[in-house]
N, C-alpha and C positions, 0 to 999 in steps of 0.2 A: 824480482824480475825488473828490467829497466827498462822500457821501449825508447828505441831511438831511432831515429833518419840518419839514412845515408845517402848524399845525392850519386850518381853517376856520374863521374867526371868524363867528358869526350868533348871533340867537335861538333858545334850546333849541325850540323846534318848528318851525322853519321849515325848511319842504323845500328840496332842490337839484339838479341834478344836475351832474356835471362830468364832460369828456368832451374827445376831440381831433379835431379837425379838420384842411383843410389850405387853406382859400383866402381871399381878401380878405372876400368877399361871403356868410362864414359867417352872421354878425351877420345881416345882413339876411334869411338864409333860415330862418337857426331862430326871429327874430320871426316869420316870418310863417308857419311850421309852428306854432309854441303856439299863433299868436291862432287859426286853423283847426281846431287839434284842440277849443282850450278858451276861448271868445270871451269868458268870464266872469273868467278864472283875471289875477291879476296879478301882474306878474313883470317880473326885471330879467337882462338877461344882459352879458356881456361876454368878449372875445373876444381871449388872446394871440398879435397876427400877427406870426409867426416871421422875415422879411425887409422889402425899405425901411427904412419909418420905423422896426419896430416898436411898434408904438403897442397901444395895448389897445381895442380898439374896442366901442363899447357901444350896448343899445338896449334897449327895455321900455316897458311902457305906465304903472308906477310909478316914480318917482324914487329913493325910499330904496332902493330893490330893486335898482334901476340903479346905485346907489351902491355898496350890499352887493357886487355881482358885481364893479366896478371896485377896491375896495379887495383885497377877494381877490384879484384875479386880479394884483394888483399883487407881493402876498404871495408868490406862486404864480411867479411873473416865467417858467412854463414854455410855450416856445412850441409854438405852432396851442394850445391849451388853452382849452377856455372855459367859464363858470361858467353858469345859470340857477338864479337865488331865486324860488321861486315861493310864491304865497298866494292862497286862495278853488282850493283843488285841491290833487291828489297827483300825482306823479312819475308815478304808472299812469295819469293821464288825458293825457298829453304823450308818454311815454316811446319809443313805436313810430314818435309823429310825426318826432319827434327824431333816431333811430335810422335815419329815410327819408330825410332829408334829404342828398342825394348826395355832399356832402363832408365827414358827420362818419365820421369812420374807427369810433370808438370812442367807447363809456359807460362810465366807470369806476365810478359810484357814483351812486345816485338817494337819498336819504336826507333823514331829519331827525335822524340821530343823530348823535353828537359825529363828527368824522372828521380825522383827518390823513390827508395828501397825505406818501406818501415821494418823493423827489426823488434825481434824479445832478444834481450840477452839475459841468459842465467849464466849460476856458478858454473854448468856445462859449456855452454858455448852460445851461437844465437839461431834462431832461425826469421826465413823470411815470413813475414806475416800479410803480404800486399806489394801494389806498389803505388805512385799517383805516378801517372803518364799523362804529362803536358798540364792542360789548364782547365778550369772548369768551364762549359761553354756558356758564351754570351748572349745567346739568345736563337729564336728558327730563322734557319735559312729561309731566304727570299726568293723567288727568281731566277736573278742579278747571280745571287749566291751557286745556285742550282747551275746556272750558267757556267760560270766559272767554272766548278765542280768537273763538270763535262767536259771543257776544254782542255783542263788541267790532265785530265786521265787520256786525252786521246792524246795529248804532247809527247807523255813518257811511255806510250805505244800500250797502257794497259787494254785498251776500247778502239773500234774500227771510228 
């Protein structure tokens, strides 16, 4: 067995999440859980299916996005595994829909920070073992920090 990193390739702000599933018909049901939670939001997903063809299967209502998740997920070569890019939304407006949908097992990571995927690969294939999302923190928040914090979330309308 070989453990390796994989990082995420994307735009510094663009959200994701990445998560496992187990059936043909995931692609199709987590499109249709995002457009449900977030009719506005656009986004690409794709899907590594672990038996047959193997293939990566994809779907989203943008192209580049739909692009973004198949180049990953190629990256990633980890099967049931699937990526969503999403944009016009955050991970917390999707994230529960996602989490409902009755074949995804697991969320490893909803993010727009830098992220590696650790990986096992065997003679089989790989699977995902973690992930590091962003950075390790530098120390407690202050204040100053707290302040911020507050501001920050009432900008992008999460807090009154």
């Amino acid at each position: 067995m070989n453990l390796l990193t994989v990082p995420i390739d994307k735009p510094a702000d663009l959200n994701f999440l990445l998560g496992h599933a187990h059936f043909i018909k995931t692609v199709e049901d987590l499109y249709e859980a995002v457009v449900q939670a977030n009719p506005v939001m656009k986004f690409g997903i794709a899907f590594c299916e672990a038996s047959g063809p193997c293939l990566v299967r994809s779907a989203g209502n943008d192209d580049t996005l739909v692009a973004l998740a198949q180049k990953n997920a190629m990256a990633l070569r980890a099967g049931h595994s699937f990526l969503i890019f999403i944009d016009k939304g955050f991970p917390v407006n999707i994230l529960n829909a996602v989490k409902s949908v009755t074949e995804v097992c697991q969320v490893y990571c909803a993010t727009a920070n830098p992220t590696e995927v650790v990986l096992a690969e065997t003679a089989q294939g790989r699977s995902i073992l973690g992930v590091v999302d962003g950075f390790a923190p530098k120390g407690i928040e202050t204040a100053d920090d707290v302040k911020t914090r507050k501001e920050f979330l009432r900008n992008i309308g999460y807090k009154l």
